[in-house]
VEXGUVO-345425 format. One record per residue (C-alpha): residue number from 1; z, y, x. Coordinates in steps of 0.02 Angstrom, whole numbers, padded with zeros to 5 digits. Layout:
REM residues N
ATOM | num | pz | py | px
ATOM | NUM | Z | Y | X
...
//
This chain:
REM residues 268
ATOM | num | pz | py | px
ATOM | 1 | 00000 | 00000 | 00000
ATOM | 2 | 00049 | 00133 | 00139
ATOM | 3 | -00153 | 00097 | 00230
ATOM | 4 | -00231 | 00122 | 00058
ATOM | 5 | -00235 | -00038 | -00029
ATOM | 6 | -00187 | -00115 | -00216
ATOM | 7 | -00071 | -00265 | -00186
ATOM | 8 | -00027 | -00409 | -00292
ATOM | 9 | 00126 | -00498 | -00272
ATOM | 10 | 00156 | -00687 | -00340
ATOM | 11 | 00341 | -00731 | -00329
ATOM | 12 | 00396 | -00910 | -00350
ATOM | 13 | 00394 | -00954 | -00525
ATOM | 14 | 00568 | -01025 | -00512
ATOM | 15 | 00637 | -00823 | -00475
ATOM | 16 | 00528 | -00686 | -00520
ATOM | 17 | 00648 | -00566 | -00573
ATOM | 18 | 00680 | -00467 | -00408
ATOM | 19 | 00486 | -00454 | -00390
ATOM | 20 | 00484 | -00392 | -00590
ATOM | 21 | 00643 | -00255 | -00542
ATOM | 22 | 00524 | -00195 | -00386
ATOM | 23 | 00381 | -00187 | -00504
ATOM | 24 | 00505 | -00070 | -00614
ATOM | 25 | 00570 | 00058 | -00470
ATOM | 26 | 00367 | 00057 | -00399
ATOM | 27 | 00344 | 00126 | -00580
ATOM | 28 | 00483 | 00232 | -00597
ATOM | 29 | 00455 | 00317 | -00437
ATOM | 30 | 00262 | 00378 | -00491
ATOM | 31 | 00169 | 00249 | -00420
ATOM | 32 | 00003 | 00234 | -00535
ATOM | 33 | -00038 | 00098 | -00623
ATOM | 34 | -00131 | -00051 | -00541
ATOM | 35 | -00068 | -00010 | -00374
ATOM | 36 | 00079 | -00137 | -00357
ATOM | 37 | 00044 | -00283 | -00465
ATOM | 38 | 00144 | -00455 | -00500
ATOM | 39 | 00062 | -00600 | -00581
ATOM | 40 | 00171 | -00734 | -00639
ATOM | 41 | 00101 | -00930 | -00614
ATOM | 42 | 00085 | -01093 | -00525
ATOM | 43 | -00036 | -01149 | -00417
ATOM | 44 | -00178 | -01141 | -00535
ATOM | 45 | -00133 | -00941 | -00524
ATOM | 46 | -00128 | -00955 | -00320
ATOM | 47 | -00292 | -01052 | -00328
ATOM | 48 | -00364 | -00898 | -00418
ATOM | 49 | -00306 | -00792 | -00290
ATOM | 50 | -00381 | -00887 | -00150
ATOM | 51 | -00550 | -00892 | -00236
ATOM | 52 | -00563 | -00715 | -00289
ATOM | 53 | -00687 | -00619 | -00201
ATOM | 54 | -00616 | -00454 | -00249
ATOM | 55 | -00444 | -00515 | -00143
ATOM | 56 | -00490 | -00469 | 00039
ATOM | 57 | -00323 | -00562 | 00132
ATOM | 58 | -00168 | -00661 | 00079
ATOM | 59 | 00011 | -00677 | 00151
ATOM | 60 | 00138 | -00810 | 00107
ATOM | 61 | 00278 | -00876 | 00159
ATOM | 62 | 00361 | -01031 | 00108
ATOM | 63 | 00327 | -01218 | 00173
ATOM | 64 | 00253 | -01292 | 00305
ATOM | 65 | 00130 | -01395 | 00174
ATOM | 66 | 00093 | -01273 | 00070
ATOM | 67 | 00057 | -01130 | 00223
ATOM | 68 | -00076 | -01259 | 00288
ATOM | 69 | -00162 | -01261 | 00100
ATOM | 70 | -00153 | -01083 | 00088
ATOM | 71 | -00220 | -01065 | 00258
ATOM | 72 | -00363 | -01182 | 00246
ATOM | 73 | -00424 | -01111 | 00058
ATOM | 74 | -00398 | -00943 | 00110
ATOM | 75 | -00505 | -00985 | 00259
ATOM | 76 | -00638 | -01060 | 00172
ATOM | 77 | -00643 | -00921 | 00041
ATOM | 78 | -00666 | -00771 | 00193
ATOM | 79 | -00521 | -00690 | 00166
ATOM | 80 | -00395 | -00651 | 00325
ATOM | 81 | -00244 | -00736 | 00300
ATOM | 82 | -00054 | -00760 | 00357
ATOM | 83 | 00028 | -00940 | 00318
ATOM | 84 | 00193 | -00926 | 00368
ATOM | 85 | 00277 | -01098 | 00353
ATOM | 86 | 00458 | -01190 | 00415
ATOM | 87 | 00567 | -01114 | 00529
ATOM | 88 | 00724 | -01180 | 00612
ATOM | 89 | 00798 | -01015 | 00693
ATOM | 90 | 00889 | -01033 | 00837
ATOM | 91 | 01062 | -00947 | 00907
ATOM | 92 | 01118 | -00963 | 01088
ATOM | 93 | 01308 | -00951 | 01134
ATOM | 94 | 01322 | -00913 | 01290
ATOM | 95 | 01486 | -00975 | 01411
ATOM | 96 | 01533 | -00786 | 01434
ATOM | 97 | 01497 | -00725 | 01256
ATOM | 98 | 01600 | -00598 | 01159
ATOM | 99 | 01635 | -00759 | 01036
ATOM | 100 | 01710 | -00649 | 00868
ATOM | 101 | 01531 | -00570 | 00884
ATOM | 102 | 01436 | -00719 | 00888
ATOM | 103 | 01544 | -00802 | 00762
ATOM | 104 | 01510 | -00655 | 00651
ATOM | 105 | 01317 | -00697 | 00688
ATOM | 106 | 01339 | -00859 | 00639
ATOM | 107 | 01428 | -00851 | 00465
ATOM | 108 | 01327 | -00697 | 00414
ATOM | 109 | 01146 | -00779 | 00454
ATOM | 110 | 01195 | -00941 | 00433
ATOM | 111 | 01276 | -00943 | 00251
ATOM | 112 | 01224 | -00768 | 00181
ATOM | 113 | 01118 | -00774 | 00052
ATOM | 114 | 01171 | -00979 | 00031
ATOM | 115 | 01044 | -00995 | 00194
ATOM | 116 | 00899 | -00990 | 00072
ATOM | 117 | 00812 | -00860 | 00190
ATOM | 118 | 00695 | -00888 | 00322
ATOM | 119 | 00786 | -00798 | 00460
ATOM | 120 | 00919 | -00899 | 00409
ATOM | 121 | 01020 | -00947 | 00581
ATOM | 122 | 01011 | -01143 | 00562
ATOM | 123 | 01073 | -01216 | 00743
ATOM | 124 | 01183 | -01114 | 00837
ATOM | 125 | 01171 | -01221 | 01029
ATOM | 126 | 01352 | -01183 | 01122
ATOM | 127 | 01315 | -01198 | 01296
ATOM | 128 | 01433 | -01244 | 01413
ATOM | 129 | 01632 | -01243 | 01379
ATOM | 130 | 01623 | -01109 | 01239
ATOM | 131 | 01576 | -01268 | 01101
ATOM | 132 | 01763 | -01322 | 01047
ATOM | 133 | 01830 | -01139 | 01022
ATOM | 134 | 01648 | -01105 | 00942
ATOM | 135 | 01645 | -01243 | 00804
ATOM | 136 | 01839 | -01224 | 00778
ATOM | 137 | 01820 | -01011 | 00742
ATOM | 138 | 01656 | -01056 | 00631
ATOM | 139 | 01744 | -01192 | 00532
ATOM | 140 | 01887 | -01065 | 00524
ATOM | 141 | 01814 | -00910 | 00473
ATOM | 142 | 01686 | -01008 | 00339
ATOM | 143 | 01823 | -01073 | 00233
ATOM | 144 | 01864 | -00881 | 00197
ATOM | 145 | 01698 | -00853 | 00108
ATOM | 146 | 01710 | -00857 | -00081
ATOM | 147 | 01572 | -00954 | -00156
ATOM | 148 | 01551 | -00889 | -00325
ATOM | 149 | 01415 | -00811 | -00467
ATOM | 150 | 01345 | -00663 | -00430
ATOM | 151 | 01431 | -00581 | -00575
ATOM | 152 | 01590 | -00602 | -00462
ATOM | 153 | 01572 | -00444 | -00366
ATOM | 154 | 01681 | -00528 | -00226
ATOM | 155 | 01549 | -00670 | -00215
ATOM | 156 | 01498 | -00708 | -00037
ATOM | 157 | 01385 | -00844 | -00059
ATOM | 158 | 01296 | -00892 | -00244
ATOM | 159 | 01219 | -01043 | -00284
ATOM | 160 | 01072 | -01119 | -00211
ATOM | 161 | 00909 | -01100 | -00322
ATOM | 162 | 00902 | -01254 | -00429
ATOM | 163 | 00980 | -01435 | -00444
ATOM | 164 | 00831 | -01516 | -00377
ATOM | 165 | 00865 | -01408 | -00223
ATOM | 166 | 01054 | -01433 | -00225
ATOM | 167 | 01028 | -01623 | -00227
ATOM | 168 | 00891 | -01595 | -00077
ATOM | 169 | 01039 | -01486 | 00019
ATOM | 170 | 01152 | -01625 | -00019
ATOM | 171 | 01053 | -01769 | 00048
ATOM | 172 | 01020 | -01685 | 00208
ATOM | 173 | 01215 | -01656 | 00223
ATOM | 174 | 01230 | -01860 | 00188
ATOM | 175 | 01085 | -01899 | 00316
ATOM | 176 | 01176 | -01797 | 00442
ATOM | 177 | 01336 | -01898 | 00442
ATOM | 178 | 01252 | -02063 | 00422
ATOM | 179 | 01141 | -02022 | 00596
ATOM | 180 | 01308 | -01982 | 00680
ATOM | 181 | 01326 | -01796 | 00664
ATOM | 182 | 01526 | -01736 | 00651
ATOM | 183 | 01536 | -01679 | 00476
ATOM | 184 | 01671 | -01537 | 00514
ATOM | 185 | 01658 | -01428 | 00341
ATOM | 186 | 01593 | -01523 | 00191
ATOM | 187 | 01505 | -01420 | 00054
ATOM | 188 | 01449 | -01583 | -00059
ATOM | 189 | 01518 | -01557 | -00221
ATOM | 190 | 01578 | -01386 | -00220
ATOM | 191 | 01645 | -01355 | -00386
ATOM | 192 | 01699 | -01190 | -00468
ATOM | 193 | 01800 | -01178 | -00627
ATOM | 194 | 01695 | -01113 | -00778
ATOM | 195 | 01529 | -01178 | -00676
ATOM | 196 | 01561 | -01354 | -00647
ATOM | 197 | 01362 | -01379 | -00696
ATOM | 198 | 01332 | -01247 | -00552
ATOM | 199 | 01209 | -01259 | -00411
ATOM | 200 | 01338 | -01210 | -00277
ATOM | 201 | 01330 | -01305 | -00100
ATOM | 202 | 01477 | -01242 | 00018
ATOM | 203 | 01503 | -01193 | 00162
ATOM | 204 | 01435 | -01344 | 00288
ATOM | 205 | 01472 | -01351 | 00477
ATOM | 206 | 01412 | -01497 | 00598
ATOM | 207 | 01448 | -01530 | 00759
ATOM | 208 | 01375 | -01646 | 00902
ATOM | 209 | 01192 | -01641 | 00837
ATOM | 210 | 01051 | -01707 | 00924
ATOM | 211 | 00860 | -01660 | 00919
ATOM | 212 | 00841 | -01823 | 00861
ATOM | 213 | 00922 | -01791 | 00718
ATOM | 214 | 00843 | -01756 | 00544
ATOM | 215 | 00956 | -01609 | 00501
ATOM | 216 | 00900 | -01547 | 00670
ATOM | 217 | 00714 | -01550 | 00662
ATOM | 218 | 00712 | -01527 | 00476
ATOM | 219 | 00716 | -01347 | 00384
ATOM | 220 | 00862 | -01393 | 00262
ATOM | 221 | 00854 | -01223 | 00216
ATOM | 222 | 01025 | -01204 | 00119
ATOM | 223 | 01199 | -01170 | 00189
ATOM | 224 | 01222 | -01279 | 00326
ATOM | 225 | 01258 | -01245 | 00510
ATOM | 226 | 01230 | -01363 | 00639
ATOM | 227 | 01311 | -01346 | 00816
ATOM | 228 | 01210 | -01422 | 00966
ATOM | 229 | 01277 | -01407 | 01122
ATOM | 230 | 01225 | -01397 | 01292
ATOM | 231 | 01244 | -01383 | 01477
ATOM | 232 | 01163 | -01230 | 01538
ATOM | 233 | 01026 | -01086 | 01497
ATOM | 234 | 00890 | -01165 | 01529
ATOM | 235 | 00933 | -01334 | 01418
ATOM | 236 | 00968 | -01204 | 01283
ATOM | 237 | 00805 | -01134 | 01306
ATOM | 238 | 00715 | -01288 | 01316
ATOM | 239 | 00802 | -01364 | 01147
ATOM | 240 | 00723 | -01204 | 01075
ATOM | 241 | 00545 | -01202 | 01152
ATOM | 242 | 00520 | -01391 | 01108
ATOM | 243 | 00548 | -01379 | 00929
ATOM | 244 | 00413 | -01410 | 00813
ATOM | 245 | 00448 | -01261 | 00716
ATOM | 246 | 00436 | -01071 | 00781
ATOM | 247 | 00586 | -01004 | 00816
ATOM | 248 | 00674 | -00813 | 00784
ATOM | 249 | 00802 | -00854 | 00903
ATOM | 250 | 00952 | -00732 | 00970
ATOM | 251 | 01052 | -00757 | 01113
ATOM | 252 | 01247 | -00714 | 01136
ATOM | 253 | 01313 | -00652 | 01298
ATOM | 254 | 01452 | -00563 | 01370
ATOM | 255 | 01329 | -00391 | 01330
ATOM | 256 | 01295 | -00436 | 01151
ATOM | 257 | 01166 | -00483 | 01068
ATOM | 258 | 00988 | -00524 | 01154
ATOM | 259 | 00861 | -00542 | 01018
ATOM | 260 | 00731 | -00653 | 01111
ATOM | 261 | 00584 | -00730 | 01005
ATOM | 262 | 00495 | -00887 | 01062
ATOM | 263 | 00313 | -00945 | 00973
ATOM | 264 | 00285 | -01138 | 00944
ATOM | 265 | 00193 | -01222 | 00825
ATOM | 266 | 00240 | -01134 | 00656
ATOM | 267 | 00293 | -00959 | 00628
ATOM | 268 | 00415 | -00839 | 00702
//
């Protein structure tokens, strides 16, 4: 919109309404008609989009699966496109780093927003000697969050988007344990009084993870932290470079916060 253009925005169908309240303040703050758009639809409506000549390019984010259809129809229409798919961000804890800060890191990008966000921090890799104190201040300061509705205006974390998703969230946690991760904060089952039928996952925190693991080279993409650990810089950077999934990785040292971004196979 700011170079000149019309723009038409298709929100999942399973949440439209903060794209319909945008739509609202475009409107209310003079922007003409026609300019900002949102269409409503599944993927018979994306299909559209991809095959209209009048559409010139097309962004989306979302899955790995579903960037490489968007990417390949979009191609084959001639429009420019960005497929941004999975992402398993990355934060480094260094030996020497200030660790309230980095805990701070953690449980805000790790569990705001339920970790339904795709700069959501999903592995946080301790290196050296600073794991035990790490996992023990996470686990500590996550069980102050309040997981409740939204209408609770002291609500830290809502519920996750749907019980399909809740039961996906809730399989990974299960798949975790049973491949030997240390299940150190449980968030199966939350429950809250009044929403027993709720979609809430807690607070989850796992410690020894491997890359082998599923939880590890999966995006899970819900509330769920899991601690890798390792010996030095450069197998921290390595864990991160190797994964199959592009990283937005930051890195914790006794300066603050490095923001460092690494390119792989999927997205930053």
């Amino acid at each position: 919109i700011a170079c000149g253009n019309t723009f038409i925005l298709k929100p999942s169908e399973k949440d439209p309404s903060c794209s319909i309240r945008l739509a609202e303040l475009f409107t209310e703050a003079g922007l003409p008609d026609g300019v900002f758009n949102v269409i409503q639809g599944n993927k018979e409506v994306v299909d559209l989009i991809l095959e209209n000549d009048q559409i010139s390019s097309v962004s989306f984010v979302g899955s790995t699966p579903v960037a490489k259809y968007i990417y390949q129809q979009s191609a084959k229409f001639g429009k420019r496109v960005q497929a941004l798919g999975g992402a398993k961000n990355h934060l480094v804890v260094m030996p020497d780093a200030n660790l309230d800060q980095a805990v701070d890191g953690i449980i805000g990008a790790g569990y705001g927003s339920a970790g339904e966000r795709c700069m959501a921090i999903s592995v946080a890799v301790a290196v050296g000697d600073i794991a035990d104190d790490l996992v023990q201040k996470v686990h500590s300061e996550s069980q102050k969050l309040k997981v409740a509705p939204w209408t609770d205006e002291n609500s830290d974390m809502g519920p996750v988007i749907s019980k399909e998703h809740k039961d996906k969230i809730e399989n990974y946690i299960s798949t975790g344990v049973k491949e030997g991760a240390k299940l150190v904060e449980d968030g199966r089952n939350y429950k809250i009084q009044g929403y027993e039928n709720g979609y809430f996952v807690g607070p989850t925190l796992f410690d020894n993870v491997t890359k082998e693991m599923t939880i590890y080279k999966e995006e899970i993409f819900g509330p769920v932290v899991c601690v890798v650990r390792a010996k030095d810089y450069d197998e921290a950077l390595n864990l991160v470079n190797d994964h199959q999934y592009g990283n937005g990785t930051s890195i914790y040292t006794s300066d603050g916060e490095i923001s460092r971004h690494f390119t792989t196979n999927s997205k930053i």
